[in-house]
C-alpha positions in Angstrom: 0.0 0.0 0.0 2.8 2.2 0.8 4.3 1.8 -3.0 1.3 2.8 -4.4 0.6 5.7 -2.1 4.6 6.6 -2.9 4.2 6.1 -6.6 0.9 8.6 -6.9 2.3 10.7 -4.9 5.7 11.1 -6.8 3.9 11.4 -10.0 1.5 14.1 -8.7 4.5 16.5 -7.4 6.3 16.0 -10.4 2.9 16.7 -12.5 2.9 19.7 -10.5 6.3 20.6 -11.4 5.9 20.7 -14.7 2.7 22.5 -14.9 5.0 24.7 -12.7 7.6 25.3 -15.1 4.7 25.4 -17.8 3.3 28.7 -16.2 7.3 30.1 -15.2 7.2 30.1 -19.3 3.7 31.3 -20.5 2.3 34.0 -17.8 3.1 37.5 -18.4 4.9 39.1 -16.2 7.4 38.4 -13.0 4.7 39.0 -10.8 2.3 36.4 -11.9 5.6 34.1 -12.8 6.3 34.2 -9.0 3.2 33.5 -7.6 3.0 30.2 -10.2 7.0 29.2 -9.4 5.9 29.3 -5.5 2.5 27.7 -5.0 2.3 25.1 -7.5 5.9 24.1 -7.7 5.8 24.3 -3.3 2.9 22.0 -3.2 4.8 19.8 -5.7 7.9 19.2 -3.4 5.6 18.6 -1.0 4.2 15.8 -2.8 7.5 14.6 -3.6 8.2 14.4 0.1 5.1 12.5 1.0 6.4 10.4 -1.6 9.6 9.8 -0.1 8.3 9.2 3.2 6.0 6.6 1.8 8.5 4.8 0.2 11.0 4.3 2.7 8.6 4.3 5.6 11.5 5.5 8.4 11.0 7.2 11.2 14.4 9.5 10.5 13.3 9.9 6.9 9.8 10.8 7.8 11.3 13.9 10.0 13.3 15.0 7.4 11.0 15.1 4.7 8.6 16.6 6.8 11.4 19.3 7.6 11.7 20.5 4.3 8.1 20.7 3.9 7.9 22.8 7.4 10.6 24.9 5.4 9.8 25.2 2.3 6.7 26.7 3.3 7.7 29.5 5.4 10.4 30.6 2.9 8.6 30.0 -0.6 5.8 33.0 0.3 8.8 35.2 2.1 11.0 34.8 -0.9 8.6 35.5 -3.6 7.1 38.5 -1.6 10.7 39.9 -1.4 11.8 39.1 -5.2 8.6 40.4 -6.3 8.6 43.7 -4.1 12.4 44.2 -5.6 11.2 43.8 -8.9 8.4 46.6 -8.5 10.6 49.1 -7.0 13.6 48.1 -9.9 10.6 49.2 -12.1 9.7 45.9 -13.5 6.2 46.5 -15.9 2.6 45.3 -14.8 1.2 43.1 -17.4 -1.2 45.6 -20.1 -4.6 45.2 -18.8 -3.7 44.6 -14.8 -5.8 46.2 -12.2 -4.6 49.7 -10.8 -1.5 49.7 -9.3 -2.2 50.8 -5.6 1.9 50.9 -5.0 2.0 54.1 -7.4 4.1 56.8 -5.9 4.1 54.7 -2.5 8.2 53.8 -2.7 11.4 56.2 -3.6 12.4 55.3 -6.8 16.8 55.8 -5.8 16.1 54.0 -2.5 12.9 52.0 -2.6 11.8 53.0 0.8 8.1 53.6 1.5 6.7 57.3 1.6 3.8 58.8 2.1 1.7 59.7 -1.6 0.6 62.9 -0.3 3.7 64.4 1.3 6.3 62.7 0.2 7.8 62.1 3.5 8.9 59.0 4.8 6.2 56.7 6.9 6.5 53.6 9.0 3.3 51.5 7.8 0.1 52.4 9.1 -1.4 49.8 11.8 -3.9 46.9 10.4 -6.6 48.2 12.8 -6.3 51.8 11.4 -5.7 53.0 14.6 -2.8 55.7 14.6 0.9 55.6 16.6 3.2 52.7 16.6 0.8 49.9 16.8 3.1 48.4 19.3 2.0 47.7 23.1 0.8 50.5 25.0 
């Protein structure tokens, strides 16, 4: 049962790899490119390791491939946030057709810090409950 659960598995995260690398080639711009290269080809690695686990049905190899998993998650979404976020501020197109940019005027274009749109000046980011001030404890 394992070798079949291993076997469908391995196929399915490679599958996914490929239609991966399929959409790195055919969608239109980096920023769509990045969020193809890291959901589809993360979920495919993950396959892959639930493939590997099967297969060798170890304890030790179980951790591991469950470790790269646990990591490969955390850093895919970090990475492509930060690759795409350098890529908008290096001046990298939208696609034609893309919905309003909402980052207009919102970074320096030497330095790529954020600013305010309506002063220019430089601002930390505002708080998620609107609230204004640090948004730290009070």
């Amino acid at each position: 049962m394992s070798d079949i659960l291993a076997t469908v598995a391995v196929v399915l995260g490679t599958l996914l790899g490929l239609l991966s690398a399929v959409g790195i080639a055919r969608m239109p711009d980096v920023y769509i490119r990045l969020s193809v290269a890291s959901k589809a080809s993360s979920l495919g690695i993950a396959l892959l390791m639930l493939g590997v686990a099967a297969h060798f049905d170890e304890v030790a190899v179980t951790i591991r491939a469950l470790l790269v998993v646990v990591f490969l998650f955390l850093t895919a979404p970090v990475a492509a946030h930060v690759i795409g976020r350098a890529a908008y501020i290096a001046g990298v197109p939208l696609v034609a057709g893309s919905e309003p940019d909402d980052l207009a005027g919102r970074y320096e274009p030497e330095t790529g810090r954020l600013t305010a749109p309506e002063t220019g000046r430089l601002t930390a980011p505002e708080p998620a409950d609107g609230r204004e001030g640090s948004g730290g404890p009070r």
